[in-house]
FIFIGU-168974 format. One record per residue: z, x, y of N, C-alpha, C in turn. Coordinates in steps of 0.1 Angstrom, whole numbers, m for minus. Each point is the difference from the previous one (the first is absolute). Example, Ala and Ser with C-alpha at 12.3 -4.5 7.8 and 13.67 -1.06 7.14 Angstrom:
> nw  nu  nv  caw  cau  cav  cw  cu  cv
> 78  132  m57  0  m9  12  0  9  12
> m7  m4  11  0  9  11  8  m8  11
END
This chain:
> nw  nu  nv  caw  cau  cav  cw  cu  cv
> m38  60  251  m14  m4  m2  0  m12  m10
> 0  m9  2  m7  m15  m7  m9  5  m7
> 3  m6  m11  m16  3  m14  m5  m13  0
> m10  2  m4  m8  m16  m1  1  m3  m14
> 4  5  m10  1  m3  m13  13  5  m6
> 7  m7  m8  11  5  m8  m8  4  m14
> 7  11  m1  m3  5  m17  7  m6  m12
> m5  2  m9  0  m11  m11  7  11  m11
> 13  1  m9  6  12  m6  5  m8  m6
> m4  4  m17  1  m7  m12  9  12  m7
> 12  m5  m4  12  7  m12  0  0  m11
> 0  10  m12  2  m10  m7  9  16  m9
> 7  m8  m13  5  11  m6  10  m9  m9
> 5  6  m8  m1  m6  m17  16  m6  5
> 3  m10  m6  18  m6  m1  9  9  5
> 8  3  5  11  8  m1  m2  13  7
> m11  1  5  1  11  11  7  1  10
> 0  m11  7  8  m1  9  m9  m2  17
> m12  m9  m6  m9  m4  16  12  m8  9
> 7  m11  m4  7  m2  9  11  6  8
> 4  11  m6  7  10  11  m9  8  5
> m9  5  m5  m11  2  11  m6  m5  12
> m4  m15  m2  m5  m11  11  12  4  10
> 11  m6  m5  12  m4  11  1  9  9
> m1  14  m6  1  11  9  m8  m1  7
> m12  5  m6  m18  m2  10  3  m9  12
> 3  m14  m7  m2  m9  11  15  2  11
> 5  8  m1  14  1  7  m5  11  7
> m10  10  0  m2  10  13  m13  m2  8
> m6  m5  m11  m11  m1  9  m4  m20  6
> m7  1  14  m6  m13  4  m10  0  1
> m3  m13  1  m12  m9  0  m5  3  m15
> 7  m5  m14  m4  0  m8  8  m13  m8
> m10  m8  m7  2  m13  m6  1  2  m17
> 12  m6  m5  1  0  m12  m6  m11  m8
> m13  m2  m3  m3  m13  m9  8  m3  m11
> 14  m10  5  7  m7  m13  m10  m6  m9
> m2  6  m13  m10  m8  m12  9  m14  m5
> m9  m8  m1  3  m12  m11  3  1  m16
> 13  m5  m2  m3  1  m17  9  m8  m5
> m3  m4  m14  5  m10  m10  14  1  m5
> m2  16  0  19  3  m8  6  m8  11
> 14  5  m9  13  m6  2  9  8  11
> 4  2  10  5  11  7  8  2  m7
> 3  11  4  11  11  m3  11  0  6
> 13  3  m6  12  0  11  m4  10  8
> 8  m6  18  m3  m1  7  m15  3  10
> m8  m3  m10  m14  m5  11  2  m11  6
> m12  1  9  2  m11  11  m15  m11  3
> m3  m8  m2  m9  m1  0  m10  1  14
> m10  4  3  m4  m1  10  1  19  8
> 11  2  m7  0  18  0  0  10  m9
> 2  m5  m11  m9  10  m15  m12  m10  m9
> 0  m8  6  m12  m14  m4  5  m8  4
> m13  m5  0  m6  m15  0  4  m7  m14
> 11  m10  m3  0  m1  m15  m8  m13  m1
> m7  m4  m4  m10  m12  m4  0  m6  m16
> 2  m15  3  m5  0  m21  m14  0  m3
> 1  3  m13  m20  0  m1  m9  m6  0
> 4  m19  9  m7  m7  0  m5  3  14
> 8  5  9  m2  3  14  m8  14  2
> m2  11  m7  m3  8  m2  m16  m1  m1
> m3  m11  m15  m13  0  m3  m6  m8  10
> 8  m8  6  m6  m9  12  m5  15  7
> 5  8  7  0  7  5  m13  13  m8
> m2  2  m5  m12  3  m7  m10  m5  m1
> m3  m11  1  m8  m12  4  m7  0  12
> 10  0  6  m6  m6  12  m4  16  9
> m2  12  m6  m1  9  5  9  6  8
> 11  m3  m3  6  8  13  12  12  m3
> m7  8  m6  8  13  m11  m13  9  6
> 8  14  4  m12  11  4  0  6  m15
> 12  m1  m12  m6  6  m15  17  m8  m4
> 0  1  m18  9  m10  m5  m2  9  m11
> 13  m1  m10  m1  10  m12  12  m8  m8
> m4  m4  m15  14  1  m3  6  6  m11
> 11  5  3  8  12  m5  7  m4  m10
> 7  3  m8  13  m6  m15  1  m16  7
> m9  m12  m2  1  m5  m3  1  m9  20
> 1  3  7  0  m2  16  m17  4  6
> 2  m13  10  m8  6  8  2  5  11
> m9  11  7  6  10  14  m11  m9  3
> 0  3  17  m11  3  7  m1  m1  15
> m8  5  10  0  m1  13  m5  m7  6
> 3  m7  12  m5  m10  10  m9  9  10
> m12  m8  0  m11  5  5  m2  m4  16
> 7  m7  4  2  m6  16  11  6  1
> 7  5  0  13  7  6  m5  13  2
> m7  9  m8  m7  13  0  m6  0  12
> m12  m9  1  m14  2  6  11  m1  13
> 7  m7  4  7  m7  12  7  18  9
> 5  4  m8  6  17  3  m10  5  1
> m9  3  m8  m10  10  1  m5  m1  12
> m10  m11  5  m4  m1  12  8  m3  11
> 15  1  m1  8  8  11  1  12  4
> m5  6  m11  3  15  3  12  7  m11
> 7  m11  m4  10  7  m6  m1  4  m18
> 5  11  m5  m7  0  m16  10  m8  m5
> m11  1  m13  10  m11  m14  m2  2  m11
> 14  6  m3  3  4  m10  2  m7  m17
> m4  0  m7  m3  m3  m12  6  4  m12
> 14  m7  m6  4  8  m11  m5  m10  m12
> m13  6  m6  m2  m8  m11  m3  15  m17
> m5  m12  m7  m2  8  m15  m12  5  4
> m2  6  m10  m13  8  m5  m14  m11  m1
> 3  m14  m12  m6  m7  2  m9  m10  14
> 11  m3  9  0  m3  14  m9  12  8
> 5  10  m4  m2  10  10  m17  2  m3
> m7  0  m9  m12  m1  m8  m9  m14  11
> 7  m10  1  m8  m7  6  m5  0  17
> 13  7  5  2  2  12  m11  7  4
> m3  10  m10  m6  14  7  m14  m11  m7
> m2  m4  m5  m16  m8  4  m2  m8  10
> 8  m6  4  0  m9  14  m1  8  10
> 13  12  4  4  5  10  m2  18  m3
> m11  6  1  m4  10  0  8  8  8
> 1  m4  14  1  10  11  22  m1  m7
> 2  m4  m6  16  3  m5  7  16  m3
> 11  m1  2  3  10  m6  11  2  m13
> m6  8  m11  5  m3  m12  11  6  m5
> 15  m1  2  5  11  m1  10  m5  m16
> 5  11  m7  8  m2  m13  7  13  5
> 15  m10  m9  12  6  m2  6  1  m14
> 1  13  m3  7  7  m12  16  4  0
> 5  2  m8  7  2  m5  3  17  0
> 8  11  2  m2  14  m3  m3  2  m16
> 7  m9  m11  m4  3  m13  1  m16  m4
> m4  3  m14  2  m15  m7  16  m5  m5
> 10  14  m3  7  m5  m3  8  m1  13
> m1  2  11  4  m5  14  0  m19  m2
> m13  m4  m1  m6  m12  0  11  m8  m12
> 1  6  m12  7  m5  m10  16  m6  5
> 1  6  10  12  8  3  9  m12  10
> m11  4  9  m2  m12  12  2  m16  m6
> m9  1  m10  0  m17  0  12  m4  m12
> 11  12  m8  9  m3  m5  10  m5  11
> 5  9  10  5  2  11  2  m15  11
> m14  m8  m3  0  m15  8  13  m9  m6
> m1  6  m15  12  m16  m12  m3  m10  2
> m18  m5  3  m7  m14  0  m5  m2  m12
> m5  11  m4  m10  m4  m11  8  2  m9
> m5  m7  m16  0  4  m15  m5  11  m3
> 5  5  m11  m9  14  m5  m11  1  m2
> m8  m18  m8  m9  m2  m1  m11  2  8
> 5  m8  14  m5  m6  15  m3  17  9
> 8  6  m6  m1  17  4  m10  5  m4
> 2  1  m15  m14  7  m9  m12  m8  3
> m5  m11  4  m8  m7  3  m5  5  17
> 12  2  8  m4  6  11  m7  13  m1
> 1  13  m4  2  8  m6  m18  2  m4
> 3  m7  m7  m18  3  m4  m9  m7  6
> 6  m10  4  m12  m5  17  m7  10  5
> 18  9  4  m3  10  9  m10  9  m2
> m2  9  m16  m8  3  m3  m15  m4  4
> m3  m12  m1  m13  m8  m2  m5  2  22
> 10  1  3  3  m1  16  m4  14  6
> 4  13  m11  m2  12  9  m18  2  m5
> m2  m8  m10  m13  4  m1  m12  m3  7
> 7  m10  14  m10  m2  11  1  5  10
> 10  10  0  3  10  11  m14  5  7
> m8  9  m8  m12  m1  7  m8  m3  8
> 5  m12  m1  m9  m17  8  8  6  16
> 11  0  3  7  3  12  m5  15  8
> 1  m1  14  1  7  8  8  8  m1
> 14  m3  m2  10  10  4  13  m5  m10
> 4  14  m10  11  m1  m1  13  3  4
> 14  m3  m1  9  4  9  10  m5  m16
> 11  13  2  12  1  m6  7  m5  0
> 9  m9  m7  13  m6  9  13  13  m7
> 3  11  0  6  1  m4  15  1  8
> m2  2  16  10  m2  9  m5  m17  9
> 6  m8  5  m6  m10  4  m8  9  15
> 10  6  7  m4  5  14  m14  10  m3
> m1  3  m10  m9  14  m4  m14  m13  m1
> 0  m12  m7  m13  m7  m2  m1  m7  15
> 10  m3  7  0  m7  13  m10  8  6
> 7  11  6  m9  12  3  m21  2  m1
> 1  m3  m16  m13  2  m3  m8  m7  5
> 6  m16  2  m9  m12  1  m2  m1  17
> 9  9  3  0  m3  18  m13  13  m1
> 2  7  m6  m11  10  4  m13  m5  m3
> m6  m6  m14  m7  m6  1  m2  m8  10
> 3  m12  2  m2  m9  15  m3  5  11
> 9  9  2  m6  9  10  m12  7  m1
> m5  4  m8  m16  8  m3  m10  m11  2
> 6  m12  m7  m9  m9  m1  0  m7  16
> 9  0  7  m3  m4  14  m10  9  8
> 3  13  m4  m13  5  7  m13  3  m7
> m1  m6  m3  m14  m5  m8  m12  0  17
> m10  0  m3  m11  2  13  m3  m17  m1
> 2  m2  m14  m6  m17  3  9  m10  6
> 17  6  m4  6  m7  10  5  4  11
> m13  7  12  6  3  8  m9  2  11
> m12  m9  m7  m13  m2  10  2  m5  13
> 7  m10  m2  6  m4  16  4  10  13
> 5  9  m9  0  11  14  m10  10  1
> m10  m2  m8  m11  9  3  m8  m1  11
> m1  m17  m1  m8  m4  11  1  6  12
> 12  2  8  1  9  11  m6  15  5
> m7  8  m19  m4  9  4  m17  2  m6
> m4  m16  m2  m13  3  1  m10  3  11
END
């Protein structure tokens, strides 16, 4: 069954969780779902790629890009700007296919004023010193650059509220799991599924 609209599924969850082994998975079982690569100012990381963990831009191309409207929301984080491209979204959506959204908290705030009908999901951690744990375990950051992450995160779970749905990562397969269940609830939704009603009016 063709949907006439793709759903719109916003991520979000503090440093060091671990959304991108999440995504990879997600997007490894299930189809017809689009990953919106965000735009942003840092510096990649060894082995990122550009074009498949970002969009890397300097911030003269960026603000151009703020300007001229063409960001669905923009935030910036220790010193970087994130943000999403608003014609690459709209373009999926009205295929049918969803698009998925790994942004911050701040981002994620703007989204849900624009794009209501979204879905808002956050990813935790089983404990905090899990979290602590995790982001020693990367050997990217400073101690500093940690503790600074660290209480972001704090400032991060305090918008949990704002989200639809939370999900664990404490096994990757166990949060994979949750988000497919979600999607799937949210696919049978009655509003997206008016199309076939018609045949029984």
């Amino acid at each position: 069954m063709k949907r006439e609209k793709g759903q719109l599924i916003v991520l979000s969850g503090p440093s060091g969780v671990g959304k991108s082994t999440v995504i990879a998975e997600l997007l490894s079982q299930r189809n017809h779902i689009y990953f919106s690569v965000s735009y942003t100012t840092r510096q990649p990381r060894v082995g990122e790629q550009n074009g498949v963990n970002y969009n890397f831009v300097d911030r003269t191309e960026f603000e151009r890009m703020i300007s001229a409207g063409e960001l669905l929301e923009y935030a910036e984080y220790v010193d970087n700007y994130y943000g999403t491209s608003l014609k690459a979204i709209q373009e999926q959506l009205d295929a049918g296919v969803d698009v998925l959204l790994d942004i911050e908290v701040q981002g994620a705030a703007k989204v849900r004023s624009r794009c209501p009908g979204a879905l808002f999901i956050f990813i935790i951690p089983p404990s905090f010193e899990e979290l602590s744990r995790r982001l020693h375990r990367r050997n990217t950051d400073s101690e500093d650059v940690i503790a600074g992450r660290l209480e972001k995160a704090r400032g991060e779970f305090r918008e949990i509220p704002n989200y639809d749905y939370l999900v664990i990562n404490d096994k990757v397969s166990g949060a994979v799991a949750e988000i497919e269940a979600i999607l799937t609830a949210a696919e049978c939704r009655v509003e997206n599924r008016k199309s076939i009603l018609t045949q029984f009016a």
